[in-house]
N, C-alpha and C positions, 0 to 999 in steps of 0.2 A: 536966837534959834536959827539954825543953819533954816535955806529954802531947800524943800524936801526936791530932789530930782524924780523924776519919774522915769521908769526903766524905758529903754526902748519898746515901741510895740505895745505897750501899758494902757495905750489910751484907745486902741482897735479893741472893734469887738468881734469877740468870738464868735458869737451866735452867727455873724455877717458871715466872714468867714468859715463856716463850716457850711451856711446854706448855699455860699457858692461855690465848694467842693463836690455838693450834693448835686446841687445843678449841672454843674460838669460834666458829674460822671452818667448821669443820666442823659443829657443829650449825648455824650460817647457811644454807651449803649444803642441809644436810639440811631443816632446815624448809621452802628454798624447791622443794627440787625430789623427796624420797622422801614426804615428808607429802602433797601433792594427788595424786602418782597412785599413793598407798596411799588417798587417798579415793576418788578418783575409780572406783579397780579397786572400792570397800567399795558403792557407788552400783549399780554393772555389775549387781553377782553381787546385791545385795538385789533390786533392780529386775528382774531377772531369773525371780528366785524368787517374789516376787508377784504377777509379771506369769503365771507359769504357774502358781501356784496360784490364783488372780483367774479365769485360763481354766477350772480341774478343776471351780472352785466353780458358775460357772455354767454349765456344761455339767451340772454333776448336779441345781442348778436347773431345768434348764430339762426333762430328764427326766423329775425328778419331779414337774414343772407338768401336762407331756404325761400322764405316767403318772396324778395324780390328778386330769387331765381326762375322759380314756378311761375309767376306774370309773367316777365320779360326774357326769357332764354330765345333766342330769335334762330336759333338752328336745326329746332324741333317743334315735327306736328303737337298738337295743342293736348291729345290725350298720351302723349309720350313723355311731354316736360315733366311731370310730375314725379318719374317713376327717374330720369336720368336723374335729375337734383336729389331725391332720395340715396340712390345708387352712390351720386358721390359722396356726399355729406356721411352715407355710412364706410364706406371706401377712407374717407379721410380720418374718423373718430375710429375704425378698425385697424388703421396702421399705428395709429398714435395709441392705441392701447396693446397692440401688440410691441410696439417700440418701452411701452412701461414695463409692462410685466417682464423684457429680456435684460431691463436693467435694476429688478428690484432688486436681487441679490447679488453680493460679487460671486465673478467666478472661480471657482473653485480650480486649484493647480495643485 
């Protein structure tokens, strides 16, 4: 009796093979579509977070600009400082809101 040959491939299993088709295509999926808007959400929430501590910082900036204007301004009587460092500080946040609002939109031609 001849010794029986075995086909190529005859001794792989299928089941193997087909679970790591399966695996595949699922991590395909997943890379193209849970990956960017698990970045995309990682982008939101950091940008969010810098952007309102970005806000806290200068706001206590700018505080404490006013505040160590109004002690130490050395070129005005003592009941006048308070009113020039306000004057500027609104003078400065009045130009720079006027300078936004001229560039919110484009101009129209």
């Amino acid at each position: 009796m001849p010794d029986q040959v075995s086909a190529p491939g005859a001794d792989r299993d299928w089941t193997v093979e087909v679970a790591d088709r399966i695996e595949s295509v699922v991590d395909t999926v997943r890379a193209k579509t849970t990956v960017p808007v698990t970045t995309a959400a990682h982008v939101i929430v950091f940008g969010l977070v810098a952007g309102v501590l970005g806000s806290v910082a200068f706001f206590l900036l700018v505080v404490a600009g006013v505040r160590v204007l109004d002690v130490y301004l050395p070129f005005h009587p003592l009941p006048r400082r308070v009113w020039v460092v306000d004057a500027g500080a609104a003078a400065i946040f009045l130009g720079a809101g006027a300078f936004l609002w001229r560039k919110r939109r484009p101009k129209l031609s």
